[in-house]
C-alpha positions in Angstrom: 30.9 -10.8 -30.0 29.6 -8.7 -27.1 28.7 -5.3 -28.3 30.4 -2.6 -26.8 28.7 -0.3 -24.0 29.0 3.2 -23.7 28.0 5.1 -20.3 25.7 8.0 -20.9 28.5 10.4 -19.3 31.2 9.2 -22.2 28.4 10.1 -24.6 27.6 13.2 -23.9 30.4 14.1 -23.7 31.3 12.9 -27.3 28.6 14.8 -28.3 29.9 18.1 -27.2 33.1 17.7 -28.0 31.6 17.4 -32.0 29.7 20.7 -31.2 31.9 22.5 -29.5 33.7 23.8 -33.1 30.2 24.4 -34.9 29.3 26.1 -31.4 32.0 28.8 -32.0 31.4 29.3 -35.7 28.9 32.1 -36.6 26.1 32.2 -39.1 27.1 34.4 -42.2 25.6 37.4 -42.9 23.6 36.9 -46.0 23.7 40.1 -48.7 21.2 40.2 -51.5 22.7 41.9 -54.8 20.4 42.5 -57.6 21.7 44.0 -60.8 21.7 43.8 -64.8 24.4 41.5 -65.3 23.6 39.6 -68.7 22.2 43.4 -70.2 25.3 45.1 -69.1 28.7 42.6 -68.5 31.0 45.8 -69.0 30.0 47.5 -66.3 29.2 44.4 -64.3 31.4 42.0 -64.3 34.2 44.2 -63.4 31.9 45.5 -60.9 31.4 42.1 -59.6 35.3 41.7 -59.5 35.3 44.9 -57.2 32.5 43.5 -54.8 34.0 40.4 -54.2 37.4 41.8 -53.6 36.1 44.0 -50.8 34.1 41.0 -49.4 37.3 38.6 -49.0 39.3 41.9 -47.8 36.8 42.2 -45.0 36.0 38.6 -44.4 40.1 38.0 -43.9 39.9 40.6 -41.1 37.1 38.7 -39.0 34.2 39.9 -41.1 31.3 42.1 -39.4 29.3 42.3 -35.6 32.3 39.8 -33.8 33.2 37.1 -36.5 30.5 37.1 -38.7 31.4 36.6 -42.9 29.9 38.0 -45.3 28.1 36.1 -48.0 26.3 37.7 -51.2 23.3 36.3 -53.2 24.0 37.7 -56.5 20.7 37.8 -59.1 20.2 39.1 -62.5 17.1 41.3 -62.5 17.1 40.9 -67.0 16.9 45.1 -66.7 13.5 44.4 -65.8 11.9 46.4 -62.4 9.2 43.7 -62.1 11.4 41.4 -62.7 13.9 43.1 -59.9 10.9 43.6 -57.3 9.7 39.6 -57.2 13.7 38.8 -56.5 13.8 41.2 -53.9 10.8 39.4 -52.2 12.6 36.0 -52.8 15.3 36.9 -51.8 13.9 38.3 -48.1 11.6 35.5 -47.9 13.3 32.4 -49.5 17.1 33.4 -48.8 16.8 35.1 -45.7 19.0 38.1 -46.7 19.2 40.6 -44.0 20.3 43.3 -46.5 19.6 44.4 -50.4 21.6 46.2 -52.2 22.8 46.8 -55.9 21.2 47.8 -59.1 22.7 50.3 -62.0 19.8 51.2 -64.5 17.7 53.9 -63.3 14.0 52.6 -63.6 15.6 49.3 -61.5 16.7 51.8 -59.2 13.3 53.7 -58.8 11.7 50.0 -58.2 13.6 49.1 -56.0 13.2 51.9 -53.6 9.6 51.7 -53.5 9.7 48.6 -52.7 12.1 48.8 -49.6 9.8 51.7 -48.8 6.5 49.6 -49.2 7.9 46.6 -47.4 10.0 48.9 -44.8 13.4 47.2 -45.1 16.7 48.7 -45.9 18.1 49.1 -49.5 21.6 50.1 -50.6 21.8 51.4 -54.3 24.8 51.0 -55.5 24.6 52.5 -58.9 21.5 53.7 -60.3 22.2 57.3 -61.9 18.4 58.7 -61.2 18.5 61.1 -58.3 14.8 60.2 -58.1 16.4 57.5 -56.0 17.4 59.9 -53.1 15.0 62.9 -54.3 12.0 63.1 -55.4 11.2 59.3 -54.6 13.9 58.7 -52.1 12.7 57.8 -48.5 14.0 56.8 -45.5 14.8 53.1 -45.9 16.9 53.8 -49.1 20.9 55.3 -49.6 23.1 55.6 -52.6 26.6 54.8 -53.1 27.4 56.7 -56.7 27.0 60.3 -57.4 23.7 60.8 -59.5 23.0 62.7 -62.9 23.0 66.5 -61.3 26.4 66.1 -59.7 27.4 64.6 -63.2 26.2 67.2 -65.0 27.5 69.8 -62.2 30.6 68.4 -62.2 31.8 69.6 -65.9 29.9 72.4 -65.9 32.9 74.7 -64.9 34.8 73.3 -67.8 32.3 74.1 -70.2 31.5 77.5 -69.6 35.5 78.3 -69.9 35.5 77.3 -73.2 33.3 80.4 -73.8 31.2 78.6 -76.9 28.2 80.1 -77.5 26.3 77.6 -79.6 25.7 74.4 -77.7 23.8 71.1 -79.3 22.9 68.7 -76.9 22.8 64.7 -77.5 21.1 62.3 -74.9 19.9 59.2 -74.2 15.5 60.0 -74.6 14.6 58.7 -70.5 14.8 59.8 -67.1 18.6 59.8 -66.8 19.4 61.8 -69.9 17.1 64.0 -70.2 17.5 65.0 -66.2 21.4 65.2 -67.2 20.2 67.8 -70.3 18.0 69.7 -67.7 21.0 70.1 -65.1 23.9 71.2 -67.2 21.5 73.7 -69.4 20.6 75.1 -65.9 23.9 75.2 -64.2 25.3 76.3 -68.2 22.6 79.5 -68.0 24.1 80.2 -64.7 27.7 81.0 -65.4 26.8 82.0 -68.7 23.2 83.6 -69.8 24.0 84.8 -73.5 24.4 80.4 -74.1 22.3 79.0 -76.5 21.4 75.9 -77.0 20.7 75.4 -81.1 19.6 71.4 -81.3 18.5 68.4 -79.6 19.1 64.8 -80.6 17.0 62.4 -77.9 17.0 58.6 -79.4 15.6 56.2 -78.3 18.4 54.4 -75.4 20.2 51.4 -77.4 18.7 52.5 -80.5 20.5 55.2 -81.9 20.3 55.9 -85.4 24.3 57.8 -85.7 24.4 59.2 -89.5 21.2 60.7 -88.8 21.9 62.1 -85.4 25.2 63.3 -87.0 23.7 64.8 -89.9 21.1 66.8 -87.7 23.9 68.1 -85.1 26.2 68.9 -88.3 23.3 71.1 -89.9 22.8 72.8 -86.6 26.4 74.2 -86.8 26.9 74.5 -83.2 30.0 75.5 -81.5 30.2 72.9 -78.7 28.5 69.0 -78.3 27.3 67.9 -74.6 26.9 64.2 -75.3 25.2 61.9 -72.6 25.0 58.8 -74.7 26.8 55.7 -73.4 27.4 52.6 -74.0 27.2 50.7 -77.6 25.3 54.0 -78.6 28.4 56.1 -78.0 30.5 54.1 -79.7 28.2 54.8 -82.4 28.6 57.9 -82.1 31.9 58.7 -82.0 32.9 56.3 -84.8 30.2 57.9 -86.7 31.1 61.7 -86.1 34.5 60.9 -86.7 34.0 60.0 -90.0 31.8 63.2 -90.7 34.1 65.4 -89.1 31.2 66.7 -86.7 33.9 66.8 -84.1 36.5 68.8 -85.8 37.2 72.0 -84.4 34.5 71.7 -82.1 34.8 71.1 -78.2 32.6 68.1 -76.5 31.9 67.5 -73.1 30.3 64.4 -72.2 29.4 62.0 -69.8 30.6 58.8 -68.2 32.8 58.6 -71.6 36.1 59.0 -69.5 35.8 55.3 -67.8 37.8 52.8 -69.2 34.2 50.6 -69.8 32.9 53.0 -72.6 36.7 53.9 -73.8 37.5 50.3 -74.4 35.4 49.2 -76.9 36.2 52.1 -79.1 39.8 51.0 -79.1 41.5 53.7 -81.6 38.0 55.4 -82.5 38.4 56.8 -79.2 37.7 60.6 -79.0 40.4 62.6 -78.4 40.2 66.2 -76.6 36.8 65.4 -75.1 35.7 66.8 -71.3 34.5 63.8 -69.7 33.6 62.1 -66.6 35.7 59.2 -66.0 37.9 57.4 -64.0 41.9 58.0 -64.4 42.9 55.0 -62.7 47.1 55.0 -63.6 47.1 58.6 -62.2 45.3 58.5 -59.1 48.3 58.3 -56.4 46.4 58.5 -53.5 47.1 55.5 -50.3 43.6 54.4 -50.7 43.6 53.7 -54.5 47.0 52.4 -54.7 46.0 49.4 -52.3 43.2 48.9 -54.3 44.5 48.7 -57.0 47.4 46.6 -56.0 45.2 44.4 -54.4 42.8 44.0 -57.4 45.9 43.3 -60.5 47.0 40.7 -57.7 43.3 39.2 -57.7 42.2 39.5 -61.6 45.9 39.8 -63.0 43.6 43.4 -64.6 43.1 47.0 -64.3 39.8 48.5 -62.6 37.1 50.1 -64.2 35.1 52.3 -62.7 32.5 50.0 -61.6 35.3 47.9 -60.2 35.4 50.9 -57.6 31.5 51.1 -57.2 31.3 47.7 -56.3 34.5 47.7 -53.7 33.0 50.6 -52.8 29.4 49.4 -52.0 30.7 46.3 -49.7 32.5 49.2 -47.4 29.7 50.7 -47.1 27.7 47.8 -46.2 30.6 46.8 -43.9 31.0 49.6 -42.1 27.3 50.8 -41.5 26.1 47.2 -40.5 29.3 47.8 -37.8 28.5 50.7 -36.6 24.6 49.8 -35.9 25.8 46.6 -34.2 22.9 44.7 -36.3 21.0 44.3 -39.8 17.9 45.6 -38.3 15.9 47.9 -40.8 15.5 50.9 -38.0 19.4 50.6 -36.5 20.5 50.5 -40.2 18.9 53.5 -41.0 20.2 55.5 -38.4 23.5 54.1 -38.5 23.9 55.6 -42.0 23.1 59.0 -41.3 26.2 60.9 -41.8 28.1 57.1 -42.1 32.1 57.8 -42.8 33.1 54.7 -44.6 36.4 54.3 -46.6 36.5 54.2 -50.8 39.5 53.5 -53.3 38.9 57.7 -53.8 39.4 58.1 -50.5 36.8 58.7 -47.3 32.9 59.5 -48.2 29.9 59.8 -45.9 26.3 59.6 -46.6 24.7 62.8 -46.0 21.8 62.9 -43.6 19.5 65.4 -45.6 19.4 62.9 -48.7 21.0 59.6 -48.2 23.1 60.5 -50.7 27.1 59.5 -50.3 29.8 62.2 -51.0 31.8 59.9 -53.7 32.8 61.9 -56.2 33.4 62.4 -59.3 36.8 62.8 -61.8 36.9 65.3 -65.2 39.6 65.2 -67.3 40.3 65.0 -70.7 40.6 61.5 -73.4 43.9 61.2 -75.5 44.8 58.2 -77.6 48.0 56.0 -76.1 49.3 53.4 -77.8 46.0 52.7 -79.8 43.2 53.0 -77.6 41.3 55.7 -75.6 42.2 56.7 -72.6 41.6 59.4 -69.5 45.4 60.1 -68.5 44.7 62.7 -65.5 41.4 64.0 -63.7 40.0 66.6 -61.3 38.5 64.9 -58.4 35.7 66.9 -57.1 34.4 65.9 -53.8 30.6 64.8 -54.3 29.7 67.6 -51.2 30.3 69.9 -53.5 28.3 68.8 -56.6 24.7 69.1 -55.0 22.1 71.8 -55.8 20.3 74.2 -52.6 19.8 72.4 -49.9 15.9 73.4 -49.6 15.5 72.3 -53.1 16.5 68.9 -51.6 14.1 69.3 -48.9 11.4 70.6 -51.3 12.0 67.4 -53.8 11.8 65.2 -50.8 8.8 66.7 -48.8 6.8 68.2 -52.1 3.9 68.6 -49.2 
């Protein structure tokens, strides 16, 4: 059989017609995500959920800088910041991410921005409660998405001094995020109401509360009101213990973070009832905005948000948004790009504010009632995260000590 002979022209032309589609087709955009998932799959797994929702939302319109998709590198940093600094270097240098972002414990956090500031690359947090992370430590390669322990503590603040109780005890996680959630509301407390005292401290260790003694001690203290910070498996702890005990009988608690359907759902009908809490009223919130998120997410996860569901949406906007409006993933157009960034969120628009990198998300205080057998936070305040921040030359002091 003769073999068959192609003129150069017919291949060539072969050849381009193969590489004509690849041609078009863009590289993605390669995001690197670090976060705690195996020590902390109720926040981040629904988180996750969130994050991925936003990415296919954002992908199905075209994606980012004329076509290109995004594409996120998740990796589990074990809640370690060592551990979470040599993944951030893979992920630059082995994966060729072009962004980091992520992160919900607070000493991750603090890591993590020293590194983007010692390597000079841009860093989203997406989480981490430490306003370290934007203050005293913050620089100019790092932003965060969530509201941070002041504008927590700010946030109920208000509430508390209505309820006119003199005698406060205080219970709190013993590192940088309770105790600097202890420090705010006592100072903001003082404020709006300087005959308060504050008659006992419980600080255990975080993960390893000890709840009949903590009980016992608050009980002996006799105080009129509780401000709890503890979350997690150490509030439920907590609150099954104090409700045995009666420690929370006739006396008013405000507390932290319990208001979001993460914390609220494990305690299933041991949830407290009456408490002042942070939270995240997602059946009430009636706003455009959160109803398309959350019609969008049931649809994806046949499931209702938590609040990290929104952090994690949230986050990708963010990322979306200020990667558009610079035009690039460079470190230097990033960071100005996100000075005073608008970006959309399922509570509605946020920026990030120039003086701190800090994004105006905010925050929702309500109240926990029992329905149906479990916990819940039926209604909430929003309160803009604008208006949750302390002086502005404090800021500048806690970013420039020199």
């Amino acid at each position: 059989m003769t073999p068959t002979r192609f003129s150069p022209s017919f291949v060539l032309a072969g050849c381009l017609a193969l590489a004509a589609p690849l041609a078009g087709a863009q590289p993605a955009l390669k995001i690197g995500e670090i976060n705690s998932y195996k020590a902390l799959p109720q926040n981040l797994t629904p988180y996750r959920q969130g994050w991925l929702l936003a990415q296919e939302e954002i992908n199905a319109a075209g994606g980012v800088l004329g076509g290109r998709k995004l594409e996120t590198v998740f990796r589990d940093d074990n809640a370690n910041p060592g551990e979470a600094v040599r993944i951030a270097e893979e992920l630059l240098t082995r994966e060729k991410v072009e962004v980091l972002t992520g992160v919900t414990l607070s000493h991750v956090g603090l890591a993590l921005a020293d590194f983007a500031k010692q390597k000079k690359t841009f860093f989203l947090a997406s989480g981490p409660l430490s306003d370290k992370v934007v203050w005293d430590n913050g620089n100019r390669y790092t932003y965060r998405l969530r509201s941070g322990t002041y504008a927590l503590s700010a946030s109920v603040v208000e509430e508390a001094a209505k309820l006119r109780k003199k005698r406060w005890a205080l219970i709190y996680p013993n590192y940088e995020y309770g105790q600097a959630a202890v420090a705010a509301f006592k100072e903001n407390l003082k404020t709006l109401q300087p005959d308060v005292e504050f008659v006992a401290e419980q600080a255990p260790p975080l993960g390893k509360i000890d709840a009949g003694s903590v009980v016992q001690a608050i009980g002996d203290a006799k105080p009129d009101a509780i401000f709890n910070v503890m979350f997690g498996a150490d509030l439920t702890k907590l609150a099954r213990e104090g409700h045995t005990r009666g420690l929370f009988k006739g006396r008013e608690v405000v507390s932290l973070l319990t208001g979001e359907p993460e914390y609220l759902d494990p305690l299933r009908d041991d949830a407290p009832e009456g408490w002042i809490v942070t939270g995240y009223p997602y059946t009430s919130i009636a706003t455009p905005e959160h109803q398309a998120f959350i019609d969008a997410y049931r649809k994806k996860y046949n499931d209702y948000p938590r609040l990290n569901s929104v952090v994690g949406y949230a986050t990708v906007k963010a990322l979306a948004a200020g990667i558009q409006k610079a035009g690039s993933t460079d470190t230097e157009k990033l960071i100005a790009a996100f000075k005073g960034l608008e970006f959309s969120t399922p509570f509605g628009p946020a920026m990030f504010r120039p003086q701190d990198n800090q994004s105006t998300m905010g925050i929702y205080v309500g109240r926990t009632t029992l329905k149906n057998g479990k916990g819940v936070m039926p209604t909430g305040t929003y309160i803009d995260g604008s208006k949750l921040q302390p002086d502005e030359a404090l800021i500048r002091k806690l970013r420039n000590p020199s």
